[in-house]
C-alpha positions in Angstrom: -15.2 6.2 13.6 -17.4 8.5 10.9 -16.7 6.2 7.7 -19.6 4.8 7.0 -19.3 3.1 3.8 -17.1 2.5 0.4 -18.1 4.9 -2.7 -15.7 4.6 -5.5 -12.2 3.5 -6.8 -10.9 5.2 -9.8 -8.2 3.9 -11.6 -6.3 4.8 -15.4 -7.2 2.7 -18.6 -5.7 1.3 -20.9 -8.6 0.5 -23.8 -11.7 1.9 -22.7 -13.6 0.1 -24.8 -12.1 -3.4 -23.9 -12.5 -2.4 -20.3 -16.5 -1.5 -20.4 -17.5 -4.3 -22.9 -15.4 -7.0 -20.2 -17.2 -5.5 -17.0 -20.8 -5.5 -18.8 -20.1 -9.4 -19.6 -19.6 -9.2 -15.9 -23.1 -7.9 -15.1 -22.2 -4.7 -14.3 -23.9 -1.6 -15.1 -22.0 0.7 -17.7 -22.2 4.9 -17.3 -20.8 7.2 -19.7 -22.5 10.2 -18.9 -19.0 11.6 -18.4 -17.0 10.3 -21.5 -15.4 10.7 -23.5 -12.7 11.0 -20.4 -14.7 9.9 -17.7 -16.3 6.2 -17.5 -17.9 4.3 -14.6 -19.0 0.8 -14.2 -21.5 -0.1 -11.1 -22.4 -3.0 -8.7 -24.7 -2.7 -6.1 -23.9 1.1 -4.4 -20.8 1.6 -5.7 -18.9 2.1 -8.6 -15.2 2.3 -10.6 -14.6 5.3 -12.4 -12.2 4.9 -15.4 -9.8 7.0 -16.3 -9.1 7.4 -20.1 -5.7 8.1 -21.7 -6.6 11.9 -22.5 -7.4 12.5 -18.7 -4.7 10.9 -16.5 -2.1 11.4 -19.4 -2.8 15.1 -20.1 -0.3 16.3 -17.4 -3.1 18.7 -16.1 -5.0 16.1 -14.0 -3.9 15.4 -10.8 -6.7 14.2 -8.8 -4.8 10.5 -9.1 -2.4 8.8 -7.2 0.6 10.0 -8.8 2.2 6.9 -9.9 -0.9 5.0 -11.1 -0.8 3.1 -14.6 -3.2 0.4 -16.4 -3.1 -2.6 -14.4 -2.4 -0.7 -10.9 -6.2 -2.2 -9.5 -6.8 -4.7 -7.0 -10.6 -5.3 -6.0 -12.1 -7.8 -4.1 -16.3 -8.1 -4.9 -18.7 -10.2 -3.2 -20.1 -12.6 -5.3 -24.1 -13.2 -4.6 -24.6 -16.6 -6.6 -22.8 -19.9 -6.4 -19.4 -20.4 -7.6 -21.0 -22.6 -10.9 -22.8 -19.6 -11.6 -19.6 -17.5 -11.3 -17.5 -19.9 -13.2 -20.0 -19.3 -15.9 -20.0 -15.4 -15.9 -16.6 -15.5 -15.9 -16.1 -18.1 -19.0 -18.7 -16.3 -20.7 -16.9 -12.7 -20.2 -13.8 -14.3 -21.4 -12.3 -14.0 -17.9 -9.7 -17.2 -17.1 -9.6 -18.1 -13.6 -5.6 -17.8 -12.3 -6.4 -19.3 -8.9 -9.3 -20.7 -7.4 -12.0 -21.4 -5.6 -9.6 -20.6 -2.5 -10.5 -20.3 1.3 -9.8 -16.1 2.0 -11.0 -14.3 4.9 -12.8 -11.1 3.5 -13.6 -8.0 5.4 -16.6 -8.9 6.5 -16.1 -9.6 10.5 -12.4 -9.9 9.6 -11.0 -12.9 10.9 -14.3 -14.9 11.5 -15.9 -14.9 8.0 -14.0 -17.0 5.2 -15.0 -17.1 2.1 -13.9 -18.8 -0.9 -12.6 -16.6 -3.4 -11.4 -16.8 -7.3 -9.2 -14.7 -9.3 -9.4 -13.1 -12.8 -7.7 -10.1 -14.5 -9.3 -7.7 -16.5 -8.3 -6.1 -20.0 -5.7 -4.0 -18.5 -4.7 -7.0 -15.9 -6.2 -5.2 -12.8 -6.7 -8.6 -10.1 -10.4 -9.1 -9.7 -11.0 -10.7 -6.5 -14.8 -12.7 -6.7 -15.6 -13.6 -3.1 -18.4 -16.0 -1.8 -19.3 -16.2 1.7 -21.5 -19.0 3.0 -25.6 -18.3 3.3 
């Protein structure tokens, strides 16, 4: 196999400002060196783009899966602290945990390395998966 990594995930919005203010409580970096139709948020190597209302509703843009709306995301992130720490990120960000700390088995080694996992939505009720693995 040739794939060698994950890049991006891009995905329509709702409120683009409720969006980028909820993933900055979240630690993560804001761009909008493409706005005002093109947003980003990044962790680590990789990034969302967002898509604003005047980009994926224009009818011209079709780089998009054609049948994605607000709320169509599902991402899973590893989480690189302890879940007290994450409990507080997420309180502080306004994020209200809908189930969780739960046993999942993540894609690391599939099938030998569980993590615990809790879940959130964001703004535009995309599930945010927060995964822990053991040290």
């Amino acid at each position: 196999m040739s794939v060698t990594g994950f890049d991006h995930a891009a995905i329509p919005v709702a409120d683009i400002e409720a969006m980028l203010s909820f993933y900055a409580a979240l630690g993560f970096r804001v761009n909008r060196d493409l706005a005002p139709r093109l947003f980003s948020v990044h962790f680590g190597e990789n990034k969302i783009n967002f898509h604003d209302p005047s980009l994926w509703q224009s009818g011209r843009f079709s780089l998009r899966g054609p049948t994605a709306v607000p709320g169509c995301g599902d991402f899973c992130f590893v989480w690189g602290a302890s879940a007290a720490a994450l409990a507080a990120t997420l309180d502080a960000a306004g994020a209200e945990i809908i189930e969780g700390p739960v046993p999942r088995d993540g894609g690391r080694h599939s099938g030998r390395a569980t993590g615990t996992s809790s879940y959130v939505r964001d703004p535009d009720g995309n599930l945010l998966e927060f995964m822990i693995y053991p040290s």
